[in-house]
N, CA, C and O atoms as a CHARMM CRD file, in Angstrom:
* protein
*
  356
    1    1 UNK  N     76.90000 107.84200 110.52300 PROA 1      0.00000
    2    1 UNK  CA    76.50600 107.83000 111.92700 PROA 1      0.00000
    3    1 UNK  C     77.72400 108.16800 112.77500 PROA 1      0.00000
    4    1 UNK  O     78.87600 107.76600 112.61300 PROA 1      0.00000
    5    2 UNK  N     77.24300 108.99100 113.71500 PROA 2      0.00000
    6    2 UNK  CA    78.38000 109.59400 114.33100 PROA 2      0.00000
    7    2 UNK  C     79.42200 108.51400 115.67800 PROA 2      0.00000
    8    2 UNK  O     80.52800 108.59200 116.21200 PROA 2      0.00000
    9    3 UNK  N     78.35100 107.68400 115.71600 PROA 3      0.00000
   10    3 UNK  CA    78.88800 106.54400 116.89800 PROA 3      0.00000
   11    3 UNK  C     79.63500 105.87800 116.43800 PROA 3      0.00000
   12    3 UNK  O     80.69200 105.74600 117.05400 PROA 3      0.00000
   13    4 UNK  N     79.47100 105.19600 115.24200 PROA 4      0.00000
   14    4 UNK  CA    80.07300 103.82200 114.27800 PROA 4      0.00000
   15    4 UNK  C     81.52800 104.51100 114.00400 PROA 4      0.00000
   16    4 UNK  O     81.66600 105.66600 113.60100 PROA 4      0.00000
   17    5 UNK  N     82.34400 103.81200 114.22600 PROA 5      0.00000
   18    5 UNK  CA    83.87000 103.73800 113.58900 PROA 5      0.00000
   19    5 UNK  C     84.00700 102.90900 112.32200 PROA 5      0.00000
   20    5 UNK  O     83.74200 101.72900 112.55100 PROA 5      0.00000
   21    6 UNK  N     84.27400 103.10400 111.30500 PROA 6      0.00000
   22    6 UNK  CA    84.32200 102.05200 110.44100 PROA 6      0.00000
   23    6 UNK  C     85.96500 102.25100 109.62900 PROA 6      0.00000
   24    6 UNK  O     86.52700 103.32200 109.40200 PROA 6      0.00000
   25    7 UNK  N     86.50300 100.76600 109.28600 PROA 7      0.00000
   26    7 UNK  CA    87.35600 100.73200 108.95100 PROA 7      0.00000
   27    7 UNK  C     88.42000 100.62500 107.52600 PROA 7      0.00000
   28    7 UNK  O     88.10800  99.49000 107.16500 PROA 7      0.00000
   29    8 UNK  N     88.83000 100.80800 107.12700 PROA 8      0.00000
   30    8 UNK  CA    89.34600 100.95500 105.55300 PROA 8      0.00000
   31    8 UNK  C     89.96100 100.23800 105.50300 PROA 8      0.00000
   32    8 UNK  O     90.75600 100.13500 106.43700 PROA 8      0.00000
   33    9 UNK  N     90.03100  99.12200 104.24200 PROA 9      0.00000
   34    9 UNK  CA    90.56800  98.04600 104.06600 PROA 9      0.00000
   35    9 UNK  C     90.98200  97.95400 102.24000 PROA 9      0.00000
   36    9 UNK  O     91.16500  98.88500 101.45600 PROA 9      0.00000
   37   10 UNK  N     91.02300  96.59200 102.02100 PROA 10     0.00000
   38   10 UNK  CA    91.03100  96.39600 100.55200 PROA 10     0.00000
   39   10 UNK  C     91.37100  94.70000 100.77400 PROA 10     0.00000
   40   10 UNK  O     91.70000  93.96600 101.70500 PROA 10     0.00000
   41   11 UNK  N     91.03300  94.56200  99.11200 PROA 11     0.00000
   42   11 UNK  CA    90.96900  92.76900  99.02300 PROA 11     0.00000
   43   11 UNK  C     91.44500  92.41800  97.75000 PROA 11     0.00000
   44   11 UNK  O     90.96600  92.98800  96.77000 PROA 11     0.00000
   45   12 UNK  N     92.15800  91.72100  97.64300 PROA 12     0.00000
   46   12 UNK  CA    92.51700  91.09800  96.09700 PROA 12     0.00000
   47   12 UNK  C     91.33500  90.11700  95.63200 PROA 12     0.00000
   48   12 UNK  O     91.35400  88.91800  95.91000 PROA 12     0.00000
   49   13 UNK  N     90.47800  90.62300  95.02500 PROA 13     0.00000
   50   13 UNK  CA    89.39300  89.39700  94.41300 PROA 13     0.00000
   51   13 UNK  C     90.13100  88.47100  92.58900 PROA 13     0.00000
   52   13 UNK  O     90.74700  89.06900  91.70700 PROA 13     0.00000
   53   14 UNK  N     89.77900  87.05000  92.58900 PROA 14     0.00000
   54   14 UNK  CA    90.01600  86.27600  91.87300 PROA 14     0.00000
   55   14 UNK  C     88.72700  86.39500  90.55800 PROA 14     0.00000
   56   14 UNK  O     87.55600  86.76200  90.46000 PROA 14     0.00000
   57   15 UNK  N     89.56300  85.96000  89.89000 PROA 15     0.00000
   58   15 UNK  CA    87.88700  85.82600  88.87400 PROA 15     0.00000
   59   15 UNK  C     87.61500  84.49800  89.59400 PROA 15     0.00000
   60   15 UNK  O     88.34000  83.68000  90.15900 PROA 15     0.00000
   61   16 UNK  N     86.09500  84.60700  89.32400 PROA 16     0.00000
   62   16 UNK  CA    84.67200  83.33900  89.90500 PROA 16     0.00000
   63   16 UNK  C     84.50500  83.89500  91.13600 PROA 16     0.00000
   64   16 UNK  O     83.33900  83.84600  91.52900 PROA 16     0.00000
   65   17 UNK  N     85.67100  84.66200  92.24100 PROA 17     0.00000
   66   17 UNK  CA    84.70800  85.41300  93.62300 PROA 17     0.00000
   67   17 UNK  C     83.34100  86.12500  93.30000 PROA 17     0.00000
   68   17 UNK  O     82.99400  86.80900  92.33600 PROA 17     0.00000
   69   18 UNK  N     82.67500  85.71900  94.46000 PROA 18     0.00000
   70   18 UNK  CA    81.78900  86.39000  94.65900 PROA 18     0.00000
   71   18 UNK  C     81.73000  87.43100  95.85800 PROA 18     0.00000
   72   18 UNK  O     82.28300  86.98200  96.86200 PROA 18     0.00000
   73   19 UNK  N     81.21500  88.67400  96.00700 PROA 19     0.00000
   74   19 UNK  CA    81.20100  89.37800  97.27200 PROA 19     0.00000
   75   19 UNK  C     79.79000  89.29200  97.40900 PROA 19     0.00000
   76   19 UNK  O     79.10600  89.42500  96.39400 PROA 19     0.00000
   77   20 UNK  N     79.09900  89.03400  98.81400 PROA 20     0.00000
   78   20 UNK  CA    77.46800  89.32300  99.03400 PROA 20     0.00000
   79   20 UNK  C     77.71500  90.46300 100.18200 PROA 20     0.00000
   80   20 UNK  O     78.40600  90.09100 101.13100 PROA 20     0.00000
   81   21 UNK  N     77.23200  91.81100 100.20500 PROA 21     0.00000
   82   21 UNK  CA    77.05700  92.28800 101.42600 PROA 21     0.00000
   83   21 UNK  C     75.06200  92.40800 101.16700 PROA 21     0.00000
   84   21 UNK  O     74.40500  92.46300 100.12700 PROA 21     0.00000
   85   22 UNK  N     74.50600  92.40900 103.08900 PROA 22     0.00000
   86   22 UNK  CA    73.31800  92.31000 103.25600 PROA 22     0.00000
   87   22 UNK  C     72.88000  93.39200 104.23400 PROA 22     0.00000
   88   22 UNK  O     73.73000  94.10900 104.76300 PROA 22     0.00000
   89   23 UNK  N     71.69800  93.52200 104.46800 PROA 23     0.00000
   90   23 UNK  CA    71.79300  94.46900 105.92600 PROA 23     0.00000
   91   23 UNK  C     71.55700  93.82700 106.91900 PROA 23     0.00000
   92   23 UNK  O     71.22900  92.70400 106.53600 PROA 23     0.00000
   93   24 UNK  N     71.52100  93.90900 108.42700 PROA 24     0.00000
   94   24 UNK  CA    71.91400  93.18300 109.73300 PROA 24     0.00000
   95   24 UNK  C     69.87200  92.87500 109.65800 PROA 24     0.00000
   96   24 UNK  O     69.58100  91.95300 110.41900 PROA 24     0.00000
   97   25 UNK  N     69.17900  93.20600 109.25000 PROA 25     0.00000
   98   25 UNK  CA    67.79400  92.75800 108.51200 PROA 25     0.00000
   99   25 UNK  C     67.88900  91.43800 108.27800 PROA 25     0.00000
  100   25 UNK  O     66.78700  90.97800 107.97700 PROA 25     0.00000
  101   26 UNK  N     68.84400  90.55100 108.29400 PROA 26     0.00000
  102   26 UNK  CA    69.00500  89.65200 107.56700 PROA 26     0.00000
  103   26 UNK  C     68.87500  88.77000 108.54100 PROA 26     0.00000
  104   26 UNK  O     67.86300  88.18500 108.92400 PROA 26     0.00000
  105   27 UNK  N     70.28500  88.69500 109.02700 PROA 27     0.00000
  106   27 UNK  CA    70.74400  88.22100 110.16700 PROA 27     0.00000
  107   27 UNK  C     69.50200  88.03900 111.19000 PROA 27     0.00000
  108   27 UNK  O     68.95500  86.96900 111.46000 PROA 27     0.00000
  109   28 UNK  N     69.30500  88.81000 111.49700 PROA 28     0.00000
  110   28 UNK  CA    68.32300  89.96900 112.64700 PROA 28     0.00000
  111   28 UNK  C     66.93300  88.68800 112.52000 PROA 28     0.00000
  112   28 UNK  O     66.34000  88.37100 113.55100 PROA 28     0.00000
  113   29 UNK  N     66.54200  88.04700 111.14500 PROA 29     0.00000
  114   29 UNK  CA    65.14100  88.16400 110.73900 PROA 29     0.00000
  115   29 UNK  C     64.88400  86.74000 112.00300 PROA 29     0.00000
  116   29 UNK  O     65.61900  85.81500 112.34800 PROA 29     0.00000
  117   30 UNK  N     63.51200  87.14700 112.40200 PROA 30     0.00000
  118   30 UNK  CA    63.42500  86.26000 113.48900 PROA 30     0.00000
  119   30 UNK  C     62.21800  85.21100 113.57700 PROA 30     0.00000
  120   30 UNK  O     61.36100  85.92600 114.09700 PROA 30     0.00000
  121   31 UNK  N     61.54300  83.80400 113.36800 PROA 31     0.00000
  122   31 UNK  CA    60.78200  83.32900 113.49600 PROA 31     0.00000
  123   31 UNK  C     59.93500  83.04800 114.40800 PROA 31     0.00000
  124   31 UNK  O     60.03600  83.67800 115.46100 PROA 31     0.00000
  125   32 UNK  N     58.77700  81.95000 114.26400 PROA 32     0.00000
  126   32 UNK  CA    57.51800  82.25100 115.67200 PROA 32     0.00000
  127   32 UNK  C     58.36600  81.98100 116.91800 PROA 32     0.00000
  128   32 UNK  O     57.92300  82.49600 117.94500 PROA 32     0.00000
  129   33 UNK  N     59.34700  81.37000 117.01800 PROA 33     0.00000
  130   33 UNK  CA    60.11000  81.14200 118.38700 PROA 33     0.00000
  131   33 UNK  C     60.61100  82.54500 118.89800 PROA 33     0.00000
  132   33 UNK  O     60.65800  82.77800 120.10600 PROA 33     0.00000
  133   34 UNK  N     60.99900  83.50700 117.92100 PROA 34     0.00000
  134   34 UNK  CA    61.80000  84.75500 118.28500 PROA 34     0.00000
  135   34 UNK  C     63.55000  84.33300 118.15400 PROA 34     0.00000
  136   34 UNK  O     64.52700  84.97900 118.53400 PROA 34     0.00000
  137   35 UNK  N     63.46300  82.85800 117.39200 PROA 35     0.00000
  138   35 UNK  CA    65.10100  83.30500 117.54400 PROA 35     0.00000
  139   35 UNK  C     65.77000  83.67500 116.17300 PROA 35     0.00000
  140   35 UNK  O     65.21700  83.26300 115.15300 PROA 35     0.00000
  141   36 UNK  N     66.71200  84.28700 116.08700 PROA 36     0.00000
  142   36 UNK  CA    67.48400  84.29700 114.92000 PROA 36     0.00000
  143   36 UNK  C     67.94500  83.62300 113.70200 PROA 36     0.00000
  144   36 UNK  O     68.58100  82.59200 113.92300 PROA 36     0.00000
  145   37 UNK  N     67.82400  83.86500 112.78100 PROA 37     0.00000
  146   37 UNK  CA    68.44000  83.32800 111.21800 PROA 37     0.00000
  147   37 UNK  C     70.09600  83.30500 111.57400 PROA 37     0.00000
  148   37 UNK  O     70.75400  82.26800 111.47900 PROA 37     0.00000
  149   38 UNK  N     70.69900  84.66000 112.01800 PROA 38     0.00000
  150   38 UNK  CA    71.89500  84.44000 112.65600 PROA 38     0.00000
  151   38 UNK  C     73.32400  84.04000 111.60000 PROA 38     0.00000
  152   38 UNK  O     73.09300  82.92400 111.13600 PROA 38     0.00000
  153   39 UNK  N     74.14300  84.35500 111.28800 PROA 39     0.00000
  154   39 UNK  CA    75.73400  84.67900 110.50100 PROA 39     0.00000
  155   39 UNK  C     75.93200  82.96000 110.26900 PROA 39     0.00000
  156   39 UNK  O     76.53300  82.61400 109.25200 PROA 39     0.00000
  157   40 UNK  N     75.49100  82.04000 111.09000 PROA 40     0.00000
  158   40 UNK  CA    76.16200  80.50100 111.09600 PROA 40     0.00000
  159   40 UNK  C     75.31200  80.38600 109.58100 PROA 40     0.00000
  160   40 UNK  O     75.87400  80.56700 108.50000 PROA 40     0.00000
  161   41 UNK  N     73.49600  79.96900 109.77000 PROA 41     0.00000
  162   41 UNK  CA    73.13600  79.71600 108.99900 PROA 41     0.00000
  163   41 UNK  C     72.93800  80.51600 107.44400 PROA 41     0.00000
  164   41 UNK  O     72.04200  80.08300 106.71900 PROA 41     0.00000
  165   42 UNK  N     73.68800  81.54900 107.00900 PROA 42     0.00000
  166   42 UNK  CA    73.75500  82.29500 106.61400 PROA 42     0.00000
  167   42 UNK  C     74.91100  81.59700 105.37300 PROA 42     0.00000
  168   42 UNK  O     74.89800  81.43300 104.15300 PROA 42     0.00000
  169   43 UNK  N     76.11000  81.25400 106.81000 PROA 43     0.00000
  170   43 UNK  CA    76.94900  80.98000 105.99600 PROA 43     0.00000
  171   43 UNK  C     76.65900  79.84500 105.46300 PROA 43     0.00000
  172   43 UNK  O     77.41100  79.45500 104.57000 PROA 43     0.00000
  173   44 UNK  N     75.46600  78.97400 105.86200 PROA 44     0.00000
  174   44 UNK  CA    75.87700  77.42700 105.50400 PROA 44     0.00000
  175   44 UNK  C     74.87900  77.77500 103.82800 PROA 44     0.00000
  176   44 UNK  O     75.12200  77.27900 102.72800 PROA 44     0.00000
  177   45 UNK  N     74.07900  78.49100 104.08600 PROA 45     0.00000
  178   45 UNK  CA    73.17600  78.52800 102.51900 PROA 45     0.00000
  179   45 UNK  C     73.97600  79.06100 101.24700 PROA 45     0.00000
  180   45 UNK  O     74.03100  78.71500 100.06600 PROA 45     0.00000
  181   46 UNK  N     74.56000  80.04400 102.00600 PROA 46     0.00000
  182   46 UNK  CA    76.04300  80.51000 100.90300 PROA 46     0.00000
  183   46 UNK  C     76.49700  79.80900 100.51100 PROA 46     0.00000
  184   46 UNK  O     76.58100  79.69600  99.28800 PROA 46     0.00000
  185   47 UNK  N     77.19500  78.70600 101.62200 PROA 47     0.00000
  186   47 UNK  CA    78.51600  77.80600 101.05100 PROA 47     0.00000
  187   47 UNK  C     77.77000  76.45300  99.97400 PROA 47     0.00000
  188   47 UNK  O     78.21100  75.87400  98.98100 PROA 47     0.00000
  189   48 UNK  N     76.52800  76.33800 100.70400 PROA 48     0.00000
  190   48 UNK  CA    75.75700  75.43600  99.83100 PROA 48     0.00000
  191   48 UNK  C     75.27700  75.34100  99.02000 PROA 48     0.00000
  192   48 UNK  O     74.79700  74.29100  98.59200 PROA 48     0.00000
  193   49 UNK  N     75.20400  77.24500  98.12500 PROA 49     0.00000
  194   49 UNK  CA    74.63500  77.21300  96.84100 PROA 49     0.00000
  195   49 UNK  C     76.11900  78.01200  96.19100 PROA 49     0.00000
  196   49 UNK  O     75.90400  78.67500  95.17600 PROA 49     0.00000
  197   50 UNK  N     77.45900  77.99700  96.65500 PROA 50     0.00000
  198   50 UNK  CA    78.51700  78.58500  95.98400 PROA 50     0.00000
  199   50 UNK  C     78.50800  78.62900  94.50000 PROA 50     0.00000
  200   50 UNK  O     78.53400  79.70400  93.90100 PROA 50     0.00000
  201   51 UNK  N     78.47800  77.65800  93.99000 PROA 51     0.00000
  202   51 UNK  CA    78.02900  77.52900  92.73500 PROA 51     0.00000
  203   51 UNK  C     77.41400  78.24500  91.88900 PROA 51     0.00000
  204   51 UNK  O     77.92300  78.52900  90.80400 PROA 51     0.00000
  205   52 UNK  N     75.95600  78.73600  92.33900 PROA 52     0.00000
  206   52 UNK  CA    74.97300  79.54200  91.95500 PROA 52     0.00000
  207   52 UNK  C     75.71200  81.23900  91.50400 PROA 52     0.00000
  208   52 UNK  O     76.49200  82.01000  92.06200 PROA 52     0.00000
  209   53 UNK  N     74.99000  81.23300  90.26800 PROA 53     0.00000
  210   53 UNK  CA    75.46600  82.72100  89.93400 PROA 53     0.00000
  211   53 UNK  C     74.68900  83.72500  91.04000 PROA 53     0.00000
  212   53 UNK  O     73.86500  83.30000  91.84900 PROA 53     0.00000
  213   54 UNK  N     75.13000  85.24000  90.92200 PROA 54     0.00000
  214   54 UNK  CA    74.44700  85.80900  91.85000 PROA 54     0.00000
  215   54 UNK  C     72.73700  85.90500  91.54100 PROA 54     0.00000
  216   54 UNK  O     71.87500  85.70200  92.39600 PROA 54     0.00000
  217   55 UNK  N     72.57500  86.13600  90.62100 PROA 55     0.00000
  218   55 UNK  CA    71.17600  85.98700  90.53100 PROA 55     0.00000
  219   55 UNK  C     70.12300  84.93100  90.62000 PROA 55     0.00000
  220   55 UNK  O     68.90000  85.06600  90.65500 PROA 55     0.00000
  221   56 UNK  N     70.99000  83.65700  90.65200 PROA 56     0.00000
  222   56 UNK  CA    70.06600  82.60700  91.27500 PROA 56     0.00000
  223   56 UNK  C     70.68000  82.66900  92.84800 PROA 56     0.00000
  224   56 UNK  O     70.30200  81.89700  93.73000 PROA 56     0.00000
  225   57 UNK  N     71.38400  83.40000  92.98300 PROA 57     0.00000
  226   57 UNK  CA    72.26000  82.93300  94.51800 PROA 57     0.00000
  227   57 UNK  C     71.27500  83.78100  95.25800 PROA 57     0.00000
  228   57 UNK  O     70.97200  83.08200  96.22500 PROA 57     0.00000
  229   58 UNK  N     70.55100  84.99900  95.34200 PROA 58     0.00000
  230   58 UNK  CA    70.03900  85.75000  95.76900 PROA 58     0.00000
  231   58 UNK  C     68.59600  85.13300  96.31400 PROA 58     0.00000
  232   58 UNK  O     68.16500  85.15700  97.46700 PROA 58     0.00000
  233   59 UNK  N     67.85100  84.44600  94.85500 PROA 59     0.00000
  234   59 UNK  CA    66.49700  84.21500  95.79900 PROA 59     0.00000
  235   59 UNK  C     66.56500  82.96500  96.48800 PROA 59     0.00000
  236   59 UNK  O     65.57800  82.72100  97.18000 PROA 59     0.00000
  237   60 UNK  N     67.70000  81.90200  96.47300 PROA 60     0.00000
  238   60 UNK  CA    68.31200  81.07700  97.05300 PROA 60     0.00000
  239   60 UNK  C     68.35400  81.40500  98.65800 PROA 60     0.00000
  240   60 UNK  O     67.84800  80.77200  99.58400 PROA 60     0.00000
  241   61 UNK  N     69.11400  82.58500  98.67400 PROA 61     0.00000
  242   61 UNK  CA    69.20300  83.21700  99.83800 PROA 61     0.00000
  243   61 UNK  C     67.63000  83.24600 100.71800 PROA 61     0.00000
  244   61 UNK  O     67.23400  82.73800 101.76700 PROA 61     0.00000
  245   62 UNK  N     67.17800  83.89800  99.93900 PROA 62     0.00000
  246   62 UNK  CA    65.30600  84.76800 100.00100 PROA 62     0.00000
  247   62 UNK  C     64.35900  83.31600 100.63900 PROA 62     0.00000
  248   62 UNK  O     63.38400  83.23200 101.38600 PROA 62     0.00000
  249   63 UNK  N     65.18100  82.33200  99.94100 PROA 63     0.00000
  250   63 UNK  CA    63.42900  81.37500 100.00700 PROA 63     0.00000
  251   63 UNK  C     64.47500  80.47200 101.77900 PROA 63     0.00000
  252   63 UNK  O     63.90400  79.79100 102.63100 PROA 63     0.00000
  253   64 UNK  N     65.46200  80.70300 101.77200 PROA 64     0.00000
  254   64 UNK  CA    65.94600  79.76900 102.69000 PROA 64     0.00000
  255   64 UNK  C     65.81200  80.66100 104.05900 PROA 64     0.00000
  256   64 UNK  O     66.00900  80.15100 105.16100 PROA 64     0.00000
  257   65 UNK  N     65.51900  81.80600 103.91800 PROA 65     0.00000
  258   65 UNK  CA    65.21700  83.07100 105.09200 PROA 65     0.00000
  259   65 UNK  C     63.58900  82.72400 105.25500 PROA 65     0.00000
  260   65 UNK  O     62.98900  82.34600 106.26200 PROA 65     0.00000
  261   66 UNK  N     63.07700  82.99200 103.88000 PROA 66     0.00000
  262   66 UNK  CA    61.28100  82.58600 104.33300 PROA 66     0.00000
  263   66 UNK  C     60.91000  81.43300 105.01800 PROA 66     0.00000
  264   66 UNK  O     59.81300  81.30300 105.56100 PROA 66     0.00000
  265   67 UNK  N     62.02800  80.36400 105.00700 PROA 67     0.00000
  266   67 UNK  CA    61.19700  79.33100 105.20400 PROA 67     0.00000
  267   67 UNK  C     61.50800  79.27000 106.50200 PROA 67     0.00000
  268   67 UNK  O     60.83800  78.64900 107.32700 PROA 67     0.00000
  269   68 UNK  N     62.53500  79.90800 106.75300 PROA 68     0.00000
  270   68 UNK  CA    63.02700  79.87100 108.46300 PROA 68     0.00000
  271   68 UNK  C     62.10200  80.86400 108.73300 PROA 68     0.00000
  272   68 UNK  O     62.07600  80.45000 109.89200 PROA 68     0.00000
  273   69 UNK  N     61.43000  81.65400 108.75000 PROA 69     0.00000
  274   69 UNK  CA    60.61600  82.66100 109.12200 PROA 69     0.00000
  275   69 UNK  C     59.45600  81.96400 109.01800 PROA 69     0.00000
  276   69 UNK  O     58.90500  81.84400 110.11300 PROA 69     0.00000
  277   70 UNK  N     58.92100  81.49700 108.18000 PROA 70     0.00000
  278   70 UNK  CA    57.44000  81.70700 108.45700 PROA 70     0.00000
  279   70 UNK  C     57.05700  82.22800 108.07900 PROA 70     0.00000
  280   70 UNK  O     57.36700  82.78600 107.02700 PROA 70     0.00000
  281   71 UNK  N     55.62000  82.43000 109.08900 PROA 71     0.00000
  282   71 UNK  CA    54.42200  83.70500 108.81300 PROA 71     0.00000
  283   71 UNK  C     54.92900  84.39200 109.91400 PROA 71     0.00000
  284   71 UNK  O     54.04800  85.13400 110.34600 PROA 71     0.00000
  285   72 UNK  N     56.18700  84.49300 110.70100 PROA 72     0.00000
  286   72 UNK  CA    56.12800  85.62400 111.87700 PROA 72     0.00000
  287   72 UNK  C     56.53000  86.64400 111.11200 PROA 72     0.00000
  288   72 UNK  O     57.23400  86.56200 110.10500 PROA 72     0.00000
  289   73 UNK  N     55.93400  87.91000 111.75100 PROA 73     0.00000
  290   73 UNK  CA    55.98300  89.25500 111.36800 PROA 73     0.00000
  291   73 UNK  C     57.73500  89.76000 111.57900 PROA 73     0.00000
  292   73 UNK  O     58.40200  89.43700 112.56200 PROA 73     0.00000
  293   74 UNK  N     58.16800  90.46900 110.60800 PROA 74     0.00000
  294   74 UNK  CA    59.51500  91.03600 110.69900 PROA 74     0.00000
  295   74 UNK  C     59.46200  92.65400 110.78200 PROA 74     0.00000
  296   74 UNK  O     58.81500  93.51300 110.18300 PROA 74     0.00000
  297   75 UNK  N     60.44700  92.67200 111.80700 PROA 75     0.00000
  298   75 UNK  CA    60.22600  94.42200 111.83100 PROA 75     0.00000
  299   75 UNK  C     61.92300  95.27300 111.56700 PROA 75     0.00000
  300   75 UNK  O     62.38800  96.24400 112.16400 PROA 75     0.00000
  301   76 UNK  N     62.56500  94.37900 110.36600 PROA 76     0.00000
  302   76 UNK  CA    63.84600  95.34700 109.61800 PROA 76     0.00000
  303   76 UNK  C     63.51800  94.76700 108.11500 PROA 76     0.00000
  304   76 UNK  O     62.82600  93.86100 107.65100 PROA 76     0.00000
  305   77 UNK  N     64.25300  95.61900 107.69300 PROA 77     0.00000
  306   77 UNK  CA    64.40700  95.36900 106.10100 PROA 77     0.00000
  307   77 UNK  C     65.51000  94.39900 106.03800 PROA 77     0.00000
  308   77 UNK  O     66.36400  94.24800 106.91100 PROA 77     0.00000
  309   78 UNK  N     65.40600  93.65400 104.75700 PROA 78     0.00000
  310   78 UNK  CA    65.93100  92.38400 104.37700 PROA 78     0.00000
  311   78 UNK  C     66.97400  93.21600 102.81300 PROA 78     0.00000
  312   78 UNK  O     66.37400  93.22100 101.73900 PROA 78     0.00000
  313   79 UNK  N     68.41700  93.83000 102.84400 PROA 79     0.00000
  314   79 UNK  CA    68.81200  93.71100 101.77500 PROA 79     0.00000
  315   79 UNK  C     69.79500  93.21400 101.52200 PROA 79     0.00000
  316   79 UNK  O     70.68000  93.24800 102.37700 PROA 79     0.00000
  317   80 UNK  N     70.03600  92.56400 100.27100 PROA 80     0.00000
  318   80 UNK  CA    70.92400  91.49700  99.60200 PROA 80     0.00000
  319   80 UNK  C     71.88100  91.99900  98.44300 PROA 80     0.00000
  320   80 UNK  O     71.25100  91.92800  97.38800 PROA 80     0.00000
  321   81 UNK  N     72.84500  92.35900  98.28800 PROA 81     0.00000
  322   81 UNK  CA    73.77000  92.78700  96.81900 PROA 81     0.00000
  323   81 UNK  C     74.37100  91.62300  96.81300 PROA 81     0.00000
  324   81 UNK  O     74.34200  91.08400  97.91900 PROA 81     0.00000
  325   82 UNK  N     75.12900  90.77700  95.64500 PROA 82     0.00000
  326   82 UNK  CA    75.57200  90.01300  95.38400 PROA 82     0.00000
  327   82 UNK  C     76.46200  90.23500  93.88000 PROA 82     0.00000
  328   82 UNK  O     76.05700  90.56400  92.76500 PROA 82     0.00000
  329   83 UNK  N     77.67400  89.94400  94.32200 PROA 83     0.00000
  330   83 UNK  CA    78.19200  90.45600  92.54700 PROA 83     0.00000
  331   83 UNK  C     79.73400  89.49300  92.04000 PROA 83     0.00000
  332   83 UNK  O     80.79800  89.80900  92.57400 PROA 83     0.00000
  333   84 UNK  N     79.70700  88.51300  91.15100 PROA 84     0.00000
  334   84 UNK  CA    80.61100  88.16300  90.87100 PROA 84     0.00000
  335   84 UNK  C     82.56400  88.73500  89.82000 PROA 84     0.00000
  336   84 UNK  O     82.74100  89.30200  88.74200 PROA 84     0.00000
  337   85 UNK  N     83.09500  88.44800  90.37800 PROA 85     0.00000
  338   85 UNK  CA    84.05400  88.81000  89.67300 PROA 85     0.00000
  339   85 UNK  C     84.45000  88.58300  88.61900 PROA 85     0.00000
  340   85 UNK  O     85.63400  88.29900  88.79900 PROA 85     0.00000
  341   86 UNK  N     84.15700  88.49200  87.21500 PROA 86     0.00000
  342   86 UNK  CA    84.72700  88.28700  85.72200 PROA 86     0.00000
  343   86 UNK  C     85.82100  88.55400  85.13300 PROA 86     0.00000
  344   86 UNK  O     86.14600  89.73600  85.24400 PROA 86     0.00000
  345   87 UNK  N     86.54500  87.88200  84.52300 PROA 87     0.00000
  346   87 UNK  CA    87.98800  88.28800  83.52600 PROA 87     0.00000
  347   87 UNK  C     86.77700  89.22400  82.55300 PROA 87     0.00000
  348   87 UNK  O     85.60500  88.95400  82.29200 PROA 87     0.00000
  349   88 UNK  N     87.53500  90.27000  82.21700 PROA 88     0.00000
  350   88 UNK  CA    87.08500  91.43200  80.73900 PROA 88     0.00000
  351   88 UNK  C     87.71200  90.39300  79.76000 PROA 88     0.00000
  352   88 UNK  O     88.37300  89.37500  79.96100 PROA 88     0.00000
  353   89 UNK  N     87.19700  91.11200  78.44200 PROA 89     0.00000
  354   89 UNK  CA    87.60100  90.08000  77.35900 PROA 89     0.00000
  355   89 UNK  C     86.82600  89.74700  77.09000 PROA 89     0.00000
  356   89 UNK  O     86.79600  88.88200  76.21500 PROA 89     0.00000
């Protein structure tokens, strides 16, 4: 996109990190009130299932978004990558 600036970086990851990137779908997703799921509670389901490998960490994610949602209708897509860091060997 020609508007967006985006920036180049890098990160030293540990073994047991995890990285999650999502799309703003996420964030964005909004219940019968109209308000936001929003980056706070986002972080607190993360920090609260840290533990969880990514593949249980994911629908972890999923059921703690549904339940804040509801039955209200959503109008972005919801995506989730999740991937832990391993020693080889």
């Amino acid at each position: 996109m020609k508007v967006i600036q985006y920036k180049c970086g890098s990160m030293q990851l540990e073994v047991g990190d995890k990285f999650f990137q999502y799309t703003k779908g996420l964030t964005e997703a909004t219940n019968k009130n109209n308000e936001l799921y929003c980056m706070e509670r986002l972080e607190k389901v993360l920090c609260a299932n840290a533990e969880l490998s990514p593949s249980e960490l994911l629908p972890a994610v999923k059921a703690d978004i549904d339940a804040f949602v509801g039955g209200a209708e959503q109008f972005d897509d919801i995506t989730m990558l999740c991937f832990e860091y391993k020693m080889q060997g």
